[in-house]
DOVEXDO-649736 format. One record per residue: x, y, z of N, C-alpha, C, O in turn; chain. Coordinates in steps of 0.2 Angstrom, whole numbers, plus 5000, padded with zeros to 4 digits. Layout:
+------+------+------+------+------+------+------+------+------+------+------+------+---+
:  nc1 :  nc2 :  nc3 : cac1 : cac2 : cac3 :  cc1 :  cc2 :  cc3 :  oc1 :  oc2 :  oc3 : c :
+------+------+------+------+------+------+------+------+------+------+------+------+---+
:    X :    Y :    Z :    X :    Y :    Z :    X :    Y :    Z :    X :    Y :    Z : A :
...
+------+------+------+------+------+------+------+------+------+------+------+------+---+
This chain:
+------+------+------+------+------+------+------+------+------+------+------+------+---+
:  nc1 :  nc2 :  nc3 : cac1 : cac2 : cac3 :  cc1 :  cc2 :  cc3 :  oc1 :  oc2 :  oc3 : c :
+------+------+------+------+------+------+------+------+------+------+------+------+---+
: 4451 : 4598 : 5071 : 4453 : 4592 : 5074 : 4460 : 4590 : 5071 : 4461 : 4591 : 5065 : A :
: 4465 : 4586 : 5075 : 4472 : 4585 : 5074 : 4472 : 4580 : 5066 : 4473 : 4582 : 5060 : A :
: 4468 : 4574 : 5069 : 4468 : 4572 : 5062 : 4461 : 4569 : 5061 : 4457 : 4570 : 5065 : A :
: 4460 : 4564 : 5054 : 4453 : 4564 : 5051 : 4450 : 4559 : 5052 : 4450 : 4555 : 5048 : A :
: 4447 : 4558 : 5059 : 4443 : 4554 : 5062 : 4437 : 4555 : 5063 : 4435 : 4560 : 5066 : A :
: 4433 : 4551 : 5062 : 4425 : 4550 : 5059 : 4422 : 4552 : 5065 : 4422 : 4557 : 5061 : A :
: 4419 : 4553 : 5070 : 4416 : 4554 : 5077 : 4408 : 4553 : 5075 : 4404 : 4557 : 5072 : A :
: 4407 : 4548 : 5077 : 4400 : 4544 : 5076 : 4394 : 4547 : 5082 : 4395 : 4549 : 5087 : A :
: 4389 : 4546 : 5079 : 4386 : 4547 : 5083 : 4386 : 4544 : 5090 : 4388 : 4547 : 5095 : A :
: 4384 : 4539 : 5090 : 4385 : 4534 : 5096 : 4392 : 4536 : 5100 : 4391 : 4537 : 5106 : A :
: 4397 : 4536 : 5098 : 4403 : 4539 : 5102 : 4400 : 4544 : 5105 : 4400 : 4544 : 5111 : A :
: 4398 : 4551 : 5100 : 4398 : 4557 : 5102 : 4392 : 4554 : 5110 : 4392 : 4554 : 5117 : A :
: 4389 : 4553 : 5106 : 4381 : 4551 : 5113 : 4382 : 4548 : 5119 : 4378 : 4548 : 5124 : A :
: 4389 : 4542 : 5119 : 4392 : 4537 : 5123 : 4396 : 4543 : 5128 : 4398 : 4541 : 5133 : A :
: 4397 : 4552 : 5127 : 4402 : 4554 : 5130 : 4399 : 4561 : 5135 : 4403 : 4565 : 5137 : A :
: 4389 : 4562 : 5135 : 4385 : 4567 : 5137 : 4383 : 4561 : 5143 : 4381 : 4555 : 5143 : A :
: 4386 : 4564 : 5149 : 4381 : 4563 : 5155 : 4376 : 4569 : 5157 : 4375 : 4574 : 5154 : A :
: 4373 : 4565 : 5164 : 4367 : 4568 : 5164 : 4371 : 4569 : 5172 : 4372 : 4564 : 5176 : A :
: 4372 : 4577 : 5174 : 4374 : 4579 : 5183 : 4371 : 4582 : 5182 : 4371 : 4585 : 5177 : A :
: 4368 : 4582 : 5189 : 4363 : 4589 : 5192 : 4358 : 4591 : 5190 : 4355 : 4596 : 5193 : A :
: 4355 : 4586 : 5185 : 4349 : 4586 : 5180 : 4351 : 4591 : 5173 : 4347 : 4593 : 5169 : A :
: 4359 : 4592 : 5173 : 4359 : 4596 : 5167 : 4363 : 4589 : 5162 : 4365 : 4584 : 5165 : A :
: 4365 : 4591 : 5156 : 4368 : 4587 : 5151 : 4374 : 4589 : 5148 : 4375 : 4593 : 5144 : A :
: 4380 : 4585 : 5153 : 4387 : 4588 : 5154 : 4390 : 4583 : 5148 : 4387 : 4579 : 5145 : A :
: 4398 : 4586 : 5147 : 4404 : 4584 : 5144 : 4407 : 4583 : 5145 : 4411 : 4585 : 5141 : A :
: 4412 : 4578 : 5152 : 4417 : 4581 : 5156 : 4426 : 4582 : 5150 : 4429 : 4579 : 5146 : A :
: 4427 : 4586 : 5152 : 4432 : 4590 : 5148 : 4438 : 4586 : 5147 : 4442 : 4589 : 5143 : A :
: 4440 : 4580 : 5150 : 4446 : 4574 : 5147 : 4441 : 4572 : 5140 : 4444 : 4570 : 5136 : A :
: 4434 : 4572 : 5140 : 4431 : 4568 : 5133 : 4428 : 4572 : 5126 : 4426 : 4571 : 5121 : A :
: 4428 : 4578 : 5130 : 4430 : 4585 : 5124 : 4435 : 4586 : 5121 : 4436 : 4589 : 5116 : A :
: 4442 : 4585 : 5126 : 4448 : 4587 : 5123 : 4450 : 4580 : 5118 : 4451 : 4580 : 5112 : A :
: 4449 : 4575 : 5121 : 4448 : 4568 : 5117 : 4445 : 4569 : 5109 : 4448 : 4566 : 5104 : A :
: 4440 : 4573 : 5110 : 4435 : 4572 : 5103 : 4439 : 4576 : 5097 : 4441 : 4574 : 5091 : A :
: 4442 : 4584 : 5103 : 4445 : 4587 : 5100 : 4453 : 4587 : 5096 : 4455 : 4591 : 5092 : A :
: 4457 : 4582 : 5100 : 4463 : 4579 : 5099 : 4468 : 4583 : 5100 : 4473 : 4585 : 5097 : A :
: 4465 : 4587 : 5108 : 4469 : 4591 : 5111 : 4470 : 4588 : 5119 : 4465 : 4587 : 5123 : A :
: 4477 : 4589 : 5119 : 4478 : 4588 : 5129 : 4471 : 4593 : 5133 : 4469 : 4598 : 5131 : A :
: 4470 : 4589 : 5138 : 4465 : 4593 : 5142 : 4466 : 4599 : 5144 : 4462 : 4603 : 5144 : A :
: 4472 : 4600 : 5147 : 4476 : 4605 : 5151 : 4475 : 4609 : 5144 : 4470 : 4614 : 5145 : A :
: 4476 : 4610 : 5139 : 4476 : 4613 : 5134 : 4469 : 4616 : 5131 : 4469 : 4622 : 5128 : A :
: 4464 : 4613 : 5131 : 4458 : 4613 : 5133 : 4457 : 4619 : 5138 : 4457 : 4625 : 5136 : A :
: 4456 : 4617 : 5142 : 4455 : 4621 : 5148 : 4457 : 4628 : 5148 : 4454 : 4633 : 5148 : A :
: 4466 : 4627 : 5148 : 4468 : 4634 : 5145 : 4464 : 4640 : 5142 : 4463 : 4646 : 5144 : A :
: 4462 : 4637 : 5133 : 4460 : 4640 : 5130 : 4452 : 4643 : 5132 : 4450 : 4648 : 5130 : A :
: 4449 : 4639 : 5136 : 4442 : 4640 : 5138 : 4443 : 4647 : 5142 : 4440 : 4652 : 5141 : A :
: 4447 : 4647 : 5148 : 4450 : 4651 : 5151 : 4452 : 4657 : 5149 : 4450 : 4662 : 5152 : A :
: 4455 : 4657 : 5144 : 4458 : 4665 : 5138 : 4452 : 4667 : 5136 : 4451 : 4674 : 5136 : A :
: 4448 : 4663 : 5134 : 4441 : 4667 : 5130 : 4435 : 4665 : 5132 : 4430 : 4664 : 5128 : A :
: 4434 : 4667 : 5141 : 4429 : 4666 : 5143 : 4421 : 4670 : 5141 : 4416 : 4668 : 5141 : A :
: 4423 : 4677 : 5139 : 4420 : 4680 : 5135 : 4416 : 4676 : 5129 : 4410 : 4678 : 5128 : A :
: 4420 : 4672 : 5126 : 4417 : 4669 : 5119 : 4411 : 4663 : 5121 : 4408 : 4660 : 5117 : A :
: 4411 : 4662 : 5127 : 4409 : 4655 : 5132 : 4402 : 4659 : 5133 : 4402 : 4665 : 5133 : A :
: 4394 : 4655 : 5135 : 4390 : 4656 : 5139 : 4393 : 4654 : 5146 : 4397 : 4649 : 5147 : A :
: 4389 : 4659 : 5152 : 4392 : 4659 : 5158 : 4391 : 4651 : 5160 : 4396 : 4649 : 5163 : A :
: 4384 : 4646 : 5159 : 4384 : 4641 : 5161 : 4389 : 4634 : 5156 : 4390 : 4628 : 5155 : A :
: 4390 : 4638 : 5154 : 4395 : 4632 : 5148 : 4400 : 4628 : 5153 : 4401 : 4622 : 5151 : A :
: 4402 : 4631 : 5159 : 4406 : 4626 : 5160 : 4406 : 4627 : 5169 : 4406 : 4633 : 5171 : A :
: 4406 : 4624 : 5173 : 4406 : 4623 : 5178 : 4410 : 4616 : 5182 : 4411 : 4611 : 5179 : A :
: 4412 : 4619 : 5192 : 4415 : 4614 : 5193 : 4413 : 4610 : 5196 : 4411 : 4614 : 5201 : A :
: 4413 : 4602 : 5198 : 4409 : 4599 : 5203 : 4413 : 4600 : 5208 : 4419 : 4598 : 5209 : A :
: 4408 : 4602 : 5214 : 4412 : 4598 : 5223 : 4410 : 4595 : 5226 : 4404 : 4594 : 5227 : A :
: 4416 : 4590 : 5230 : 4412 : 4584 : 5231 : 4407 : 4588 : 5238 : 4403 : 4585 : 5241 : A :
+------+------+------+------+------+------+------+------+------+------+------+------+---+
C-alpha cells in the first residue's frame, strides 16, 4: 500500500457486494484499498493470471 492508512473493518465490509449469489469486489474499490489506479490494477491481474484462481475475477454483461 502507497501509504499508511488504517482500512477498518467496516470500510473493508462497506466495499463486498453480493452478484450472482457470489461475494464480489468490484475492482475501482480494490484498487482504492490498494492505492493503485484501476487500469493499473487490472493490468497487473492480467500479467499473472497464472498466480489468480480461475474464478477470482470475472466480467459482468448486461
Amino acid at each position: 500500500m502507497k501509504n499508511d492508512v488504517l482500512i477498518t473493518d467496516d470500510l473493508l465490509l462497506s466495499k463486498i457486494l453480493q452478484i450472482r449469489n457470489q461475494k464480489v469486489m468490484i475492482d475501482r474499490d480494490l484498487a482504492e484499498l490498494y492505492g493503485v489506479p484501476t487500469k493499473r490494477l487490472n493490468e497487473q491481474v492480467k500479467r499473472n493470471l497464472k498466480r489468480f484462481p480461475k474464478d477470482f475475477m470475472f466480467q459482468l454483461t448486461l
